[in-house]
C-alpha positions in Angstrom: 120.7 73.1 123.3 123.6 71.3 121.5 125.5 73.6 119.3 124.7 73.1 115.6 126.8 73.7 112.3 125.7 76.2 110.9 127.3 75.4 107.6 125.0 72.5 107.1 122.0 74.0 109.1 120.1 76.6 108.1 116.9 77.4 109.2 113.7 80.1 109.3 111.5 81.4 112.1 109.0 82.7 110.3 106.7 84.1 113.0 108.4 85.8 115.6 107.3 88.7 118.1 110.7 89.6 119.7 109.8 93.6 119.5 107.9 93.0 122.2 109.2 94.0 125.3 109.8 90.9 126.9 113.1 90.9 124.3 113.9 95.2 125.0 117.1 94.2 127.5 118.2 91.5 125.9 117.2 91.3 122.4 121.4 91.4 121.1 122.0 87.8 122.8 118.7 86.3 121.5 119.6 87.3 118.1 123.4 85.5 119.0 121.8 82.6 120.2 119.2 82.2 117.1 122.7 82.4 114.7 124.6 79.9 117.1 121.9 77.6 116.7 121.6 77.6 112.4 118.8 80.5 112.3 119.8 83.0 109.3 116.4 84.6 108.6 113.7 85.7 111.2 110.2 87.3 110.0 109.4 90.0 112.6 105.6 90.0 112.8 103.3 93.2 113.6 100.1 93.5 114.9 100.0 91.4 117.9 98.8 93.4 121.2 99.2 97.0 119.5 99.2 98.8 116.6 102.8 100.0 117.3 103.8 96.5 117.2 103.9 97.0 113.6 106.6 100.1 113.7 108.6 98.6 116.2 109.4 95.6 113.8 109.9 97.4 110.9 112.6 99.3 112.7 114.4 96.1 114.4 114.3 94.7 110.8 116.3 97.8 109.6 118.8 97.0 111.6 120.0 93.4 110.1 120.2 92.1 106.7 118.9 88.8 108.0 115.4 90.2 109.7 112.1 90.8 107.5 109.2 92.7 109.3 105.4 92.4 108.5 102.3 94.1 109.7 98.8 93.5 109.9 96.5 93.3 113.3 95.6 90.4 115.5 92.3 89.7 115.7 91.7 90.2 119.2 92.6 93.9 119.2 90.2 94.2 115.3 87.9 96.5 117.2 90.8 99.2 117.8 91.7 99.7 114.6 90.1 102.7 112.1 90.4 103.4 108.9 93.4 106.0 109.4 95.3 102.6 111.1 94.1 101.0 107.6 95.8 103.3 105.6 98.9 103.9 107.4 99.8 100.2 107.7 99.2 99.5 103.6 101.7 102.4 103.6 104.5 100.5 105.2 103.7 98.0 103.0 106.3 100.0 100.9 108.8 99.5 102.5 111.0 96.6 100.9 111.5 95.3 104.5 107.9 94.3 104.8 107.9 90.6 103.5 104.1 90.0 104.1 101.0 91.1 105.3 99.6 90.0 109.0 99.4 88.5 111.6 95.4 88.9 111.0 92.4 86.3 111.0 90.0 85.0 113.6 89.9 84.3 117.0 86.9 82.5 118.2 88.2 80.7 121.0 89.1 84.1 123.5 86.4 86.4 120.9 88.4 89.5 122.4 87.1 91.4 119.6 83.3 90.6 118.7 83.4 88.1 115.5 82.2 90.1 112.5 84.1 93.0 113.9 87.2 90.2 113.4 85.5 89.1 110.6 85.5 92.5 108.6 89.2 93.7 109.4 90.3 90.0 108.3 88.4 90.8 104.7 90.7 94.3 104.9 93.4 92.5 105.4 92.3 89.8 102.4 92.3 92.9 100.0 95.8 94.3 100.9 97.4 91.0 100.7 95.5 91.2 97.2 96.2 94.9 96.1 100.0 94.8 97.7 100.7 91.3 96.2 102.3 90.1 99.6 101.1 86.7 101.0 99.2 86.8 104.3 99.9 85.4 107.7 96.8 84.3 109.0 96.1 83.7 112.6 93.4 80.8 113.3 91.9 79.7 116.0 88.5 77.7 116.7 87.5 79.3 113.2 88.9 77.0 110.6 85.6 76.7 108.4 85.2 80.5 108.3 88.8 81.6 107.4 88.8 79.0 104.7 85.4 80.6 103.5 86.3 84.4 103.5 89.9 83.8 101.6 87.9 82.0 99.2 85.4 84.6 98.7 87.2 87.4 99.3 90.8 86.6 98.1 89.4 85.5 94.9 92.4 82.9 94.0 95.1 85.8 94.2 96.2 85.6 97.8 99.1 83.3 99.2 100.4 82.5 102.5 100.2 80.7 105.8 98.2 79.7 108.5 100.3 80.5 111.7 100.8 78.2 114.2 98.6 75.5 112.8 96.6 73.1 115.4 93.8 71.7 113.4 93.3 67.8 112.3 94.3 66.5 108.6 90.7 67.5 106.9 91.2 71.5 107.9 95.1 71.0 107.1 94.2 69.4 103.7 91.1 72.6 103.0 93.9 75.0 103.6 96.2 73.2 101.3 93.6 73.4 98.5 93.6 76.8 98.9 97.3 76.9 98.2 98.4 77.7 101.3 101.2 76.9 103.6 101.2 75.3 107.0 103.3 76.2 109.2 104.3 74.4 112.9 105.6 76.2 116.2 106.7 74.5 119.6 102.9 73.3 119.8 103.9 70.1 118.3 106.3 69.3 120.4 104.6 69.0 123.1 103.3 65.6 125.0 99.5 65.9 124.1 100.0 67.2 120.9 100.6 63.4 119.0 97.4 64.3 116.8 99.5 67.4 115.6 102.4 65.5 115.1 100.6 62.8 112.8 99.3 66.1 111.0 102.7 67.1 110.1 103.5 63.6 109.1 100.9 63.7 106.6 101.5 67.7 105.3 104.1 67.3 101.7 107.5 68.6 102.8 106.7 71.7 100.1 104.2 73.5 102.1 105.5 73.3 105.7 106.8 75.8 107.4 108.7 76.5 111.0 108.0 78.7 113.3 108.8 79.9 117.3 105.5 82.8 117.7 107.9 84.5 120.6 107.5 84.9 122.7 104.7 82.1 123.1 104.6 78.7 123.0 108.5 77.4 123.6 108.6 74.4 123.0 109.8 71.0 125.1 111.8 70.9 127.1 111.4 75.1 127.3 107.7 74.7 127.8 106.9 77.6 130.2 109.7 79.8 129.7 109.8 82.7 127.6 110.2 81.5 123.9 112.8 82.9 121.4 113.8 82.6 117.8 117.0 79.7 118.8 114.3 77.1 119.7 112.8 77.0 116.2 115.2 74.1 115.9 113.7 71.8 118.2 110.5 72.1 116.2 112.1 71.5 113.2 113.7 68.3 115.0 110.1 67.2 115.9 109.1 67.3 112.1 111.8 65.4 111.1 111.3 62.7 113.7 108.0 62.4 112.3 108.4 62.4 108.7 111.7 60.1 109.1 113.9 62.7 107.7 117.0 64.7 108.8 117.4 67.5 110.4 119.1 69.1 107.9 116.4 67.9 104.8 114.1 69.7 107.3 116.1 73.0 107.4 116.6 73.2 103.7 113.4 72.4 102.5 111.7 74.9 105.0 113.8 77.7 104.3 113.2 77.2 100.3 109.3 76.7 101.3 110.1 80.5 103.0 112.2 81.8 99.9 108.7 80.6 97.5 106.5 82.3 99.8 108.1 85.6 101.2 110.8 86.1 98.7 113.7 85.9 101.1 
């Protein structure tokens, strides 16, 4: 990766697992590397595998100025979680670290978790968003139709946010955007098949896109394979200005003030 200034540079992953242990004996240089390469703000999402996800994040986003935590529960594990889980987790919404509320949504692709199981927690999640005024990060997969429906219904015009790692065509992209939500790209669209993503992002207004790594998932060319981290949020960002004819740098800005309008950071 060539070295970037970072005084003209300055960019947001905004979904990014690295409290997972895949990051525990290294996690100092990956946080080096994501500074070398322009990144000066990293959302630490909970919920993804286990509930302790959620804690663990919180406390690496203690430690830096520059790292924001969130917590929720991925859909897959939505059958594990009780109503004492519930409760506990809109408690750390307290904290002034905790930027947002998620990851949460549907998963009907893997369906680890039965759907209305999913289904119900996702409305939970819905109402906290709603009660704790923090926007949502919404996982969604193979379940565009129904996520639009239940934020509809159940979020009632007061929730904001973004769908995570976004992979549908132009007509889901442009329901989502009527619902006043933010889309935001990981290394997905940088990859060789992915051209019907790409001409997605082309078409997405530059004020409601967002950038994103999901590490440690999903690196991006030419990392495809390898454990992701935080650093290679710039080659997606390079991908979405290739498409949209723009600079790197227009990119970087106009992302990060997307994140500042959304998160508050």
């Amino acid at each position: 990766m060539d070295k970037i200034d970072e005084m003209t540079v300055s960019l947001v992953d905004t979904h990014a697992h690295i409290q997972a242990e895949e990051f525990a004996s290294d996690i100092d240089q990956i946080l080096e590397r994501a500074r070398g390469a322009g990144v000066d703000k990293i959302i630490v999402v909970g919920g993804a595998g286990e509930l302790s996800t959620n804690d663990a994040g919180l406390e690496l986003a203690r430690r830096s100025p520059w790292l924001f935590a969130t917590v929720g529960m991925h859909p897959h594990d939505a059958r594990q979680v009780s109503e004492e889980d519930l409760t506990w987790l809109k408690e750390l919404t307290q904290d002034p670290k905790v930027v947002a509320v998620g990851e949460t949504g549907l998963d009907f692709y893997y369906e680890h978790s039965p759907r209305q199981v999913q289904r119900e927690l996702f409305c939970r999640f819905i109402h906290m968003s709603c009660e704790t005024k923090l926007p949502l990060i919404v996982h969604d997969r193979d379940a565009h139709r129904e996520v639009a429906r239940l934020i509809r219904s159940e979020g009632r015009d007061m929730v904001r946010g973004v769908i995570h790692c976004f992979t549908g065509d132009f007509e889901d992209a442009k329901v989502f955007l009527d619902l006043g939500l933010y889309l935001s790209f990981s290394g997905i669209v940088t990859f060789k098949a992915a051209q019907a993503l790409r001409e997605v992002a082309r078409k997405v207004p530059m004020d409601r896109i967002l950038v994103e790594t999901d590490a440690p998932y999903l690196a991006p060319v030419p990392h495809r394979g390898r454990r992701n981290e935080p650093a290679f949020v710039r080659l997606v960002a390079e991908t979405i200005a290739q498409v949209k004819g723009l600079s790197l740098e227009e990119i970087a800005r106009t992302t990060s003030m997307n994140t500042r309008t959304l998160f508050g950071i």
